[in-house]
C-alpha positions in Angstrom: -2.7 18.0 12.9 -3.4 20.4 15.5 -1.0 18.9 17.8 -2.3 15.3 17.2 0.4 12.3 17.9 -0.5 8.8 15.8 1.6 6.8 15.6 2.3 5.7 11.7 2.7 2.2 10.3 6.3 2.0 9.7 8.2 0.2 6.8 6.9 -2.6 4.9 4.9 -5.7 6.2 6.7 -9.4 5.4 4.3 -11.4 3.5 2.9 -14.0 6.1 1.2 -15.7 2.5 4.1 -18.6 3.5 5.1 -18.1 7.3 1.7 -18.4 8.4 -0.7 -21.1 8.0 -4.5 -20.0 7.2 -6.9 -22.0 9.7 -10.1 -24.0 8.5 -12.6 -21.1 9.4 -12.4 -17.7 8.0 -11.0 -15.0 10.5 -12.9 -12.2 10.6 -11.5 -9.0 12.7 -14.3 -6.6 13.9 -12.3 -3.1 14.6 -14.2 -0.4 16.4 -14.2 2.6 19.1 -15.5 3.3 22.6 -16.1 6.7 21.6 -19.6 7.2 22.6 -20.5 9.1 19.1 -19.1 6.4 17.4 -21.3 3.7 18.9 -24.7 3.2 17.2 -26.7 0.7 19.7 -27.8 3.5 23.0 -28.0 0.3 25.0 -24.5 -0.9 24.1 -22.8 2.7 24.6 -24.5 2.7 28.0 -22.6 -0.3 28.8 -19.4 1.1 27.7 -19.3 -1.4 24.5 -18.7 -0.9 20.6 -20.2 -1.7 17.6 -17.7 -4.8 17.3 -19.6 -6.3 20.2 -22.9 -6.1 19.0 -21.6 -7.2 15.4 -19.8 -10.5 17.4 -23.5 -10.9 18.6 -25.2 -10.9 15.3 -22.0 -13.3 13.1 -21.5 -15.9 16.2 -23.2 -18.5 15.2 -21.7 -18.2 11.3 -19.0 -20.7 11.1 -15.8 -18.1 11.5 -13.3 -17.4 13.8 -14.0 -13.5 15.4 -11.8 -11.5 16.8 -12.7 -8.0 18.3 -10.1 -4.9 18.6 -10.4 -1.8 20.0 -8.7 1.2 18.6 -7.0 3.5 19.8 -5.1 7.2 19.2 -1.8 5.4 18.9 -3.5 2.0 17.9 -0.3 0.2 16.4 -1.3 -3.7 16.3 -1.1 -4.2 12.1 1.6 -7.2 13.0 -0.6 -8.7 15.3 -3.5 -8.7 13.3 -1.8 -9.9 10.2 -0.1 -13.3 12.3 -4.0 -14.1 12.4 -4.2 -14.6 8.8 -7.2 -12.5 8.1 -9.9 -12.9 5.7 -12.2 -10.0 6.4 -11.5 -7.1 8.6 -14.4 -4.9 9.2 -14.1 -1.7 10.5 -15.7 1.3 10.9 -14.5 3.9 8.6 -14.6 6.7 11.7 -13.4 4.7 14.3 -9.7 6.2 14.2 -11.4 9.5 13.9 -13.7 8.8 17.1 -10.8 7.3 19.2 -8.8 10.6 18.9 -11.4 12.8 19.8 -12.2 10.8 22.8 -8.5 10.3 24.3 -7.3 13.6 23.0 -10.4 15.7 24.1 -11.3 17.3 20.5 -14.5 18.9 19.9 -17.0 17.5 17.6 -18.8 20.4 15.2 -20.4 22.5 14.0 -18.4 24.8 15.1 -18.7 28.5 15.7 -15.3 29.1 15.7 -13.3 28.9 11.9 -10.1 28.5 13.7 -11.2 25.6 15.5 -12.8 24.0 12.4 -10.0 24.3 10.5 -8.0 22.3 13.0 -10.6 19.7 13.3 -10.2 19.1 9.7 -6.7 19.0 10.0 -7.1 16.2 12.7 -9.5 14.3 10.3 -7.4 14.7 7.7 -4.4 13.3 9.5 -7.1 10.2 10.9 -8.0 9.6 7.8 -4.1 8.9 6.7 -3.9 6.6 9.4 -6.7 4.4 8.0 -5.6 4.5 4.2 -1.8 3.7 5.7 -3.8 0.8 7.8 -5.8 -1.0 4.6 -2.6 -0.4 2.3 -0.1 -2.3 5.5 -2.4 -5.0 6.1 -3.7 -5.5 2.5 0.1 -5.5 1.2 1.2 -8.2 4.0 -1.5 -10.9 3.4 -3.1 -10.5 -0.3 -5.7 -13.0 0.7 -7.4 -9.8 3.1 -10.3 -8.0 2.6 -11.9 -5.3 3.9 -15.7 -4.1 4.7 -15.7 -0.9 5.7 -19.2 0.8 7.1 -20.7 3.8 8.5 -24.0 5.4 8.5 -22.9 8.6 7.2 -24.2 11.9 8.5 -28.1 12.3 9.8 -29.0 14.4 6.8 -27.6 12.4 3.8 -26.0 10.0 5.2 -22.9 7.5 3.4 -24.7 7.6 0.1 -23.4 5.2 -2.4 -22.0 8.2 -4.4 -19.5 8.5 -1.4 -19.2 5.2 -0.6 -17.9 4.2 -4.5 -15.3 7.4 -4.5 -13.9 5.9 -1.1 -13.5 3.2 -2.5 -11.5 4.6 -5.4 -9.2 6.6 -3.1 -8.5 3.4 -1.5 -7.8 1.5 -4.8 -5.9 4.3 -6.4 -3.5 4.9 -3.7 -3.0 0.9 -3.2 -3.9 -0.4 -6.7 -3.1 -4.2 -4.7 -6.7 -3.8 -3.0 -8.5 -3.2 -6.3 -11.8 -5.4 -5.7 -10.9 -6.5 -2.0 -12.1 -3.1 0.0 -16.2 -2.8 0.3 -18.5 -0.5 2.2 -22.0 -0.9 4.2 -24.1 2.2 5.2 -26.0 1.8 8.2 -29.7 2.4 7.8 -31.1 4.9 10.2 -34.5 4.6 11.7 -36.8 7.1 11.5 -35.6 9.3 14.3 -32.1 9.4 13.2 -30.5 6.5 14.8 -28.3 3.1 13.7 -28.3 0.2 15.1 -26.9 -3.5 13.9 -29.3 -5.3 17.0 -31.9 -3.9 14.1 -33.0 -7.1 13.0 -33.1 -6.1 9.4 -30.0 -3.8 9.7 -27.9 -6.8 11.2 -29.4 -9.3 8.3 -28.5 -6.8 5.9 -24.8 -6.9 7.0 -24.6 -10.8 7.5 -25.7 -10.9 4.1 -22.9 -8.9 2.7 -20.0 -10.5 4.8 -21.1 -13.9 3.9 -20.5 -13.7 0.0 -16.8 -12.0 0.8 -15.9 -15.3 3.0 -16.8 -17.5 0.4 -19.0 -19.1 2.6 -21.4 -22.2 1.0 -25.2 -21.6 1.5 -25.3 -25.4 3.7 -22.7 -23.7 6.0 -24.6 -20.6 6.8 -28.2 -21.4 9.4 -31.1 -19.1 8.6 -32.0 -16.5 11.2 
């Protein structure tokens, strides 16, 4: 991968279904970047934040327990999270991507150069690994998980649902114990090209789709 170090998840997880009690709110893990291009909200990036942040902002008053993570390059916490018992985990399907170019120093394209495309595709490809290895670690050691995954895509297309139902499937065909527990969310864009959750509509939009995956009753959940 172009001289890219990640760590991988090693062996097998131990079940925690029986070592671990589950808590009387759903846990919901909001994993994300600092990577500048990553981060959708221009106010939160100029404060050094993440999407998770501005995500915490728009669940906090749903009746869960939230815990934010930030990734890494050699992000190994999989244990960790899995000691929590969680029920959602939602992450941002570039995050790993974005945390490598930021502490390693790669170059985002288009690029001029083919040599240096090519190794930027070999350093996606190896990020994307890391993900699929993450869903199929933490999805194998607590069968209870799920997982929402989003991203607004790129500005001309962006994640249609086209590519949002094969990621899914190369999810569920390399792990066929996460068949009907991994989900995606494209971020709308506004009409110059940006994403942001602090979008009233956009952030309604995702509440809407993370309350149905906790199971959550209509008298638990306050309208905005």
């Amino acid at each position: 991968g172009g001289g890219l170090a990640v760590t991988f998840l090693r062996g097998s997880p131990d079940a925690v279904e029986e070592q671990v009690p589950r808590g009387p709110r759903p846990v919901v893990f909001l994993i994300d970047t600092l990577a500048p291009i990553g981060v959708y909200d221009a106010d939160t990036r100029t404060k050094a934040g993440t999407n998770a942040e501005v995500l915490n902002h728009v669940l906090r008053d749903l009746p869960v327990e939230i815990h934010k993570e930030t990734l890494g390059s050699r992000w190994d916490r999989e244990d960790q999270i899995l000691k929590q018992r969680p029920d959602l985990i939602v992450i941002h399907r570039s995050a790993f991507y974005h945390s490598v170019n930021l502490e390693l120093g790669y170059p985002y394209g288009p690029f001029d150069d083919p040599e240096i495309e090519a190794r930027a595709k070999r350093v996606y490809d190896v990020v994307l690994e890391k993900l699929m290895a993450f869903f199929g670690y933490v999805g194998l050691g607590d069968p209870h998980t799920r997982f929402l995954v989003y991203s607004r895509g790129p500005p001309n297309d962006g994640w249609v649902e086209e590519k949002q139902r094969a990621f899914v499937a190369e999810v569920e065909g390399r792990y066929p114990h996460l068949k009907g527990r991994v989900f995606t969310f494209q971020v709308p864009r506004d009409a110059d090209g940006n994403a942001s959750f602090l979008d009233p509509q956009t952030g309604s939009m995702i509440r809407d789709r993370i309350v149905p995956l906790l199971g959550l009753e209509e008298g638990e959940v306050e309208p905005r």
